[in-house]
C-alpha positions as CSV (number, residue, x, y, z in Angstrom):
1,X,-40.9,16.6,-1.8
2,X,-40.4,20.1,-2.8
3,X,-40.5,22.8,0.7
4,X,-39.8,26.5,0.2
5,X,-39.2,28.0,3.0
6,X,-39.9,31.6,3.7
7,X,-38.5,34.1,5.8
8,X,-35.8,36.6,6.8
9,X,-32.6,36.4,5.1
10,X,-30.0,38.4,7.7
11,X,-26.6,39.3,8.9
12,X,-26.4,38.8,12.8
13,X,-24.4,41.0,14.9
14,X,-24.1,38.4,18.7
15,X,-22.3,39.8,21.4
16,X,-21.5,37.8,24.3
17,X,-21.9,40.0,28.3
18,X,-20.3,37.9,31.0
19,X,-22.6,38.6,33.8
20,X,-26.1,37.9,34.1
21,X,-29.2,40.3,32.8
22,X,-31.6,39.4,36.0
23,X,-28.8,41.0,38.3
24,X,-29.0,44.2,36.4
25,X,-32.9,44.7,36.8
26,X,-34.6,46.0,39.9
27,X,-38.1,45.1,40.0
28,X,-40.0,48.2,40.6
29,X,-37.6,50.5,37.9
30,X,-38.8,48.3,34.7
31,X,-40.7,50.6,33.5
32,X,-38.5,53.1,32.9
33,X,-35.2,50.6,32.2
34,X,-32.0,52.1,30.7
35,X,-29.2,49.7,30.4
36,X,-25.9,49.2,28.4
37,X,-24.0,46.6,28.2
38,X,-20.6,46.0,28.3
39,X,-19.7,43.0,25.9
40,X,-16.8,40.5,25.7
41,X,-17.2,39.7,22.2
42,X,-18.4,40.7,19.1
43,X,-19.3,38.1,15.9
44,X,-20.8,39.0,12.6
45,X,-22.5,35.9,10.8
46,X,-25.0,34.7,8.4
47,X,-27.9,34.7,9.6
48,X,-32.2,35.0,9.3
49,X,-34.6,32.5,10.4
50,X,-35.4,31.4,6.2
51,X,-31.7,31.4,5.4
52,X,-31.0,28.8,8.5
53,X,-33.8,26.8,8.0
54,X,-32.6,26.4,4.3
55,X,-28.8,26.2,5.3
56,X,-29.8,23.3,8.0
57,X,-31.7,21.6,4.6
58,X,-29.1,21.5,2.5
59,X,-26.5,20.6,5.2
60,X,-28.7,17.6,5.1
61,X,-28.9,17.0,1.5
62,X,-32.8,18.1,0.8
63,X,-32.6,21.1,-1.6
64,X,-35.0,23.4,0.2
65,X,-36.2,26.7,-1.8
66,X,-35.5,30.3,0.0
67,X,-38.2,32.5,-0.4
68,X,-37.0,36.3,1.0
69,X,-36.0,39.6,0.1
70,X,-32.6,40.7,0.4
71,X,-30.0,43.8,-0.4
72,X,-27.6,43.9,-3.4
73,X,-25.1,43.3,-0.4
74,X,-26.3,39.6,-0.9
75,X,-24.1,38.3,-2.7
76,X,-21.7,36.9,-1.1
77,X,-24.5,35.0,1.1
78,X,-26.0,34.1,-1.9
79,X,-23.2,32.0,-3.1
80,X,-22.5,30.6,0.5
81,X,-25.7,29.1,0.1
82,X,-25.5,28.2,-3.1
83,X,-22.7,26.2,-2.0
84,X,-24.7,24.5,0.4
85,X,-27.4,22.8,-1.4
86,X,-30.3,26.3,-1.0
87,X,-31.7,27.1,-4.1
88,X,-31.3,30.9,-3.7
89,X,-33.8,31.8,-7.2
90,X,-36.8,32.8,-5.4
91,X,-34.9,35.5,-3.8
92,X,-36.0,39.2,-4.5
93,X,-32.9,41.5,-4.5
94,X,-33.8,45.4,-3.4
95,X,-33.0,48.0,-5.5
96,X,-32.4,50.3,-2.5
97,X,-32.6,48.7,0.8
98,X,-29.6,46.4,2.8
99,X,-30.1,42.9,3.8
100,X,-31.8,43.0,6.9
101,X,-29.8,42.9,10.8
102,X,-30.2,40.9,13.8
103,X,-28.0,42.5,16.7
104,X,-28.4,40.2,19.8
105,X,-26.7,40.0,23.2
106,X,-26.7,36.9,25.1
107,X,-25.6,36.6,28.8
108,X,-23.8,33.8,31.2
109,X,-27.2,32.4,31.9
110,X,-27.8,31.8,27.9
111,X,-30.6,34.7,28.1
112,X,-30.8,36.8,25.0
113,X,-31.7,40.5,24.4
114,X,-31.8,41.4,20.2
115,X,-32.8,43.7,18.1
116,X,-34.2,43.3,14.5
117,X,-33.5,46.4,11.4
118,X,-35.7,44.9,8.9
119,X,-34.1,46.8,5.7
120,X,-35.1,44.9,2.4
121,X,-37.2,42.3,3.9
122,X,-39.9,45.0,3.7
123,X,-40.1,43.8,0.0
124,X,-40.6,40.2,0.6
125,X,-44.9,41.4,0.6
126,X,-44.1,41.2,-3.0
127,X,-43.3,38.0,-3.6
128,X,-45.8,35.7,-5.2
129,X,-45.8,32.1,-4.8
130,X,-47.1,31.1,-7.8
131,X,-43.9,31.9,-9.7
132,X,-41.9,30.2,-6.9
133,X,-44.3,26.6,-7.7
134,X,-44.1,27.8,-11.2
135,X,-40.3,27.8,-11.2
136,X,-39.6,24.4,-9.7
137,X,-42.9,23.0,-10.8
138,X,-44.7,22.8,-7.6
139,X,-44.3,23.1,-3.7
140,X,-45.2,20.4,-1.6
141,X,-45.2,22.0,1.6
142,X,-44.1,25.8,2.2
143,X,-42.8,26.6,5.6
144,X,-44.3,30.4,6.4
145,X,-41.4,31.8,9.3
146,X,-41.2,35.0,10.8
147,X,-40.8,37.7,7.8
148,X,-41.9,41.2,7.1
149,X,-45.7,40.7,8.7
150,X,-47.3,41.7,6.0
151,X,-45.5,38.7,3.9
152,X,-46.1,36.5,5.9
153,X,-49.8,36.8,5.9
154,X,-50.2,37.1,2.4
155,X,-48.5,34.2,1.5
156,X,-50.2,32.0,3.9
157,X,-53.2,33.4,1.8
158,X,-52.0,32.5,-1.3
159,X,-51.6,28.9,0.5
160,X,-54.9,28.8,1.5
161,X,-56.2,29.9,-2.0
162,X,-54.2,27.7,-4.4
163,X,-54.4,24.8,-1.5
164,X,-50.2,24.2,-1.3
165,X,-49.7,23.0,2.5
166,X,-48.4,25.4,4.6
167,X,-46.8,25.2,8.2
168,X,-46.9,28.3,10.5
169,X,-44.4,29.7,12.4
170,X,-44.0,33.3,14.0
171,X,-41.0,33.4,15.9
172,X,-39.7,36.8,16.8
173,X,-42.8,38.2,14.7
174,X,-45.0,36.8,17.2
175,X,-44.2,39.7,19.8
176,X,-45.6,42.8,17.0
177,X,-49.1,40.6,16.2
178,X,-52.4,41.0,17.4
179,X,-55.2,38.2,17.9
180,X,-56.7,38.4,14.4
181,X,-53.7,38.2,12.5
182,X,-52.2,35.1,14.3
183,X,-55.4,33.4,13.7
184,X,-55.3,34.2,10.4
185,X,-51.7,32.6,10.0
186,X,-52.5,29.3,12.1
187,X,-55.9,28.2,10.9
188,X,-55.4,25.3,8.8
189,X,-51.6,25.0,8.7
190,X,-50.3,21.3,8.8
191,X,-47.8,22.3,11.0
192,X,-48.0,25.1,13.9
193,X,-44.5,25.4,15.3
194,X,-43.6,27.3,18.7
195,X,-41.6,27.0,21.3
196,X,-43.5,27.0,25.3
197,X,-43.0,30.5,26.0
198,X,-44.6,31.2,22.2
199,X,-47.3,28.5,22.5
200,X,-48.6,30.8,25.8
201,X,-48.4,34.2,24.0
202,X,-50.6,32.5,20.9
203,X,-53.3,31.0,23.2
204,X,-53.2,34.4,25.3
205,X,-53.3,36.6,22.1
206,X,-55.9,34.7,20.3
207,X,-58.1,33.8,23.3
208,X,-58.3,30.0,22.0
209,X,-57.6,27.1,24.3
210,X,-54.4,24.8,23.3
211,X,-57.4,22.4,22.1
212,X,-59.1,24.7,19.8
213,X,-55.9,25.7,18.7
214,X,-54.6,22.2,18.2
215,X,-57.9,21.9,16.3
216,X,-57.3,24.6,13.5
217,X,-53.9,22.5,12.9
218,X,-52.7,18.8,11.8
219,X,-49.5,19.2,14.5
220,X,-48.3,21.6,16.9
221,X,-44.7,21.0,17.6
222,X,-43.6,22.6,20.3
223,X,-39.9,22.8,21.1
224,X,-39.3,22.6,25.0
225,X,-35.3,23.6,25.5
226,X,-33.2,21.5,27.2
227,X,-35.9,18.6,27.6
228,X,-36.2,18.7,23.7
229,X,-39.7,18.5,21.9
230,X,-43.3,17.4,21.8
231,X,-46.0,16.6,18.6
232,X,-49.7,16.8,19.2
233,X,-52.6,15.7,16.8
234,X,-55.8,15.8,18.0
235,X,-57.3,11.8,18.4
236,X,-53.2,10.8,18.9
237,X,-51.1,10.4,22.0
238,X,-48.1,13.3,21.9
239,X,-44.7,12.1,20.5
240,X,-42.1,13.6,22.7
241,X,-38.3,13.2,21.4
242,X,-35.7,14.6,23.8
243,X,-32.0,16.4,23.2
244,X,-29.1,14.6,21.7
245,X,-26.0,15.0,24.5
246,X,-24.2,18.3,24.4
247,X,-20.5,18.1,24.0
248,X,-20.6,22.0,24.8
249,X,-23.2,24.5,25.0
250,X,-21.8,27.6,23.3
251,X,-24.3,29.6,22.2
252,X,-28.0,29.1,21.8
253,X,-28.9,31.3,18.5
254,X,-30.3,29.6,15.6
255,X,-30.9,26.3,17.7
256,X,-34.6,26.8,16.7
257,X,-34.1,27.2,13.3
258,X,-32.0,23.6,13.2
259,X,-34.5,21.8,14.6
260,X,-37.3,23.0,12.0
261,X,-34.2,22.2,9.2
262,X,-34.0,18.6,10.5
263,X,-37.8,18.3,11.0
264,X,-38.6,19.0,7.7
265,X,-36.0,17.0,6.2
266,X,-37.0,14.2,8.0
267,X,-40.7,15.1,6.8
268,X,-38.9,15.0,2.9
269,X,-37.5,12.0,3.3
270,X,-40.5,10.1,4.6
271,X,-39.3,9.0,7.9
272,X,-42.1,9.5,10.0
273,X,-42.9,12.5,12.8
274,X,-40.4,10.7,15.7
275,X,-37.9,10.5,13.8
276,X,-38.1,13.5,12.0
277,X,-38.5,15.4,15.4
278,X,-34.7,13.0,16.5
279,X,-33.0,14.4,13.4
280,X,-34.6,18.1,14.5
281,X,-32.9,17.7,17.4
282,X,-29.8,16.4,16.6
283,X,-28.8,19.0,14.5
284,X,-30.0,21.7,16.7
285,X,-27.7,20.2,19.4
286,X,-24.5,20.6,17.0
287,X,-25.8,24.3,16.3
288,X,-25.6,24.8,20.2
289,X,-22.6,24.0,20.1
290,X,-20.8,26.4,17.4
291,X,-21.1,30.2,17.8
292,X,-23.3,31.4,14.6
293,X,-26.1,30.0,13.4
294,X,-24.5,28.3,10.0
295,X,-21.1,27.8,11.3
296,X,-21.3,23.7,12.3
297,X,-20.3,21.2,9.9
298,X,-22.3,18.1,9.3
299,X,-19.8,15.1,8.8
300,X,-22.5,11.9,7.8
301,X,-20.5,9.6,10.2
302,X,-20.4,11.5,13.4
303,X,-23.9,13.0,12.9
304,X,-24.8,9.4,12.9
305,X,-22.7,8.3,15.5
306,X,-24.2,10.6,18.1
307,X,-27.5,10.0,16.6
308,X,-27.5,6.4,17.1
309,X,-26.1,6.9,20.7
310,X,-29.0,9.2,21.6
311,X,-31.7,7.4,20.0
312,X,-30.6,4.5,19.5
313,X,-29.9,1.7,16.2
314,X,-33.5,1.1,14.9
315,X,-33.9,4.7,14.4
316,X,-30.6,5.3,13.0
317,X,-31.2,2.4,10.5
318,X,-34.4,4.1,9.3
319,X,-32.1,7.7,8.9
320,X,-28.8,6.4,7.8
321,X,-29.9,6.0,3.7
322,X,-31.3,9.4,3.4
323,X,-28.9,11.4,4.9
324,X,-27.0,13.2,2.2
């Protein structure tokens, strides 16, 4: 099963602030708030919701295909990923523009406050699909993630058009779009992913109920945090698959990401939506505990130790011979 995944391709800037954000805002000031900051840390890492996705992929041993735009600065990412199992040849390179820049701030209570320059991603509107299919000779499934806006709608266009399954999810782009274009992005996707916060801004922003929404879509996965993640189909009962045990919880960036990287390498393999949703999960759980978004290490045996603790030896058995 051939998935490209699109999507930013970016270098993150986190900072870690000790306190807590809610302590520092008084209720009737917000609208005029001016804060700063004063941070403990400071880590620059690899980062961008495609590049994760893909990085999570390969981690697992599925050759996914990034499709993004990117600076001449990329590359030194591009062989990192290279390295691990992303087939990087569908990425445009800028002539003039850097790889884009997440800068993000996370407090004691795991709350997060970023900013997004989108530098070359601008370009990734010029990217055609049909040379990506062409290239690898065909795409099974492409995952359409939170990208320059105007990319992402025209290639869930050119889904629609050459009929090549697509799955939606916004992400951060969900905050800068209006009704019409999300219903534009979700309407027919086999897969509508969101986490709870973003699954009440898409029903608010389109006016649709969750059932008309659930509907337009085969699934809606919907992460929910710390009590892990639920699978709807309309006619089915709702799959819900909850968190692998923490051995630490260091930092929650690129959690998201992981879980879509296990979810659709679990969709590759064949495994079935539960299971797919347990391997999501479990390697979303390793992310929250490294600082960086493609800083974990996936070692076969002790991903599948802790995966057969958490859900338990059938499912494990069904995993185990696919996991590169």
């Amino acid at each position: 099963m051939r998935i490209a995944v699109t999507g930013s391709i970016a270098t993150d800037h986190l900072m870690t602030f000790p306190g807590r954000f809610a302590d520092q805002l008084v209720a009737d000031q917000l609208h005029t708030v001016s804060l700063s900051f004063l941070v403990d840390n400071l880590d620059v890492r690899r980062g961008g919701v495609g590049a994760n996705i893909c990085f999570g992929m390969g981690q697992l041993g599925t050759r996914p295909i990034l499709v993004g735009a990117a600076g001449s600065d990329f590359d030194e990412y591009r062989a990192w990923l290279d390295r691990h199992g992303v087939d990087t040849g569908s990425v445009r390179i800028s002539e003039v523009l850097h790889t884009a820049r997440f800068v993000c701030t996370t407090d004691a209570d795991h709350n997060q406050i970023g900013s997004f320059y989108t530098g070359a991603m601008s370009e990734a509107r010029q990217i055609e699909l049909k040379s990506v299919a062409d290239r690898v000779g065909g795409l099974d499934l492409v995952l359409i993630g939170a990208d320059d806006p105007e990319a992402m709608l025209r290639h869930t266009e050119e889904c629609r058009s050459r009929q090549i399954p697509f799955a939606a999810d916004f992400s951060q782009q969900i905050a800068r779009m209006n009704g019409d274009e999300i219903r534009i992005l979700l309407d027919g996707a086999t897969y509508l992913f969101s986490n709870e916060y973003e699954k009440g801004l898409i029903e608010s922003k389109t006016g649709w109920t969750d059932e008309e929404i659930l509907g337009r879509v085969g699934h809606r996965v919907t992460t929910l945090g710390a009590n892990g993640v639920r699978i709807e189909r309309v006619g089915h009962e709702p799959i819900e698959v909850g968190c692998a045990e923490e051995e630490a919880k260091v930092d929650p960036t690129g959690v998201g990401d992981a879980f879509r990287a296990g979810f659709l390498s679990g969709l590759t393999w064949g495994v079935g939506l539960e299971r797919a949703a347990q391997v999501g999960c479990m390697l979303a759980t390793l992310v929250i505990e490294t600082l960086g978004t493609q800083e974990y290490t996936l070692r076969r045996a002790h991903f599948m130790d802790r995966f057969t603790k958490a859900y338990g030896h059938e499912a494990a058995a069904e995993v185990r011979g696919h996991l590169g």
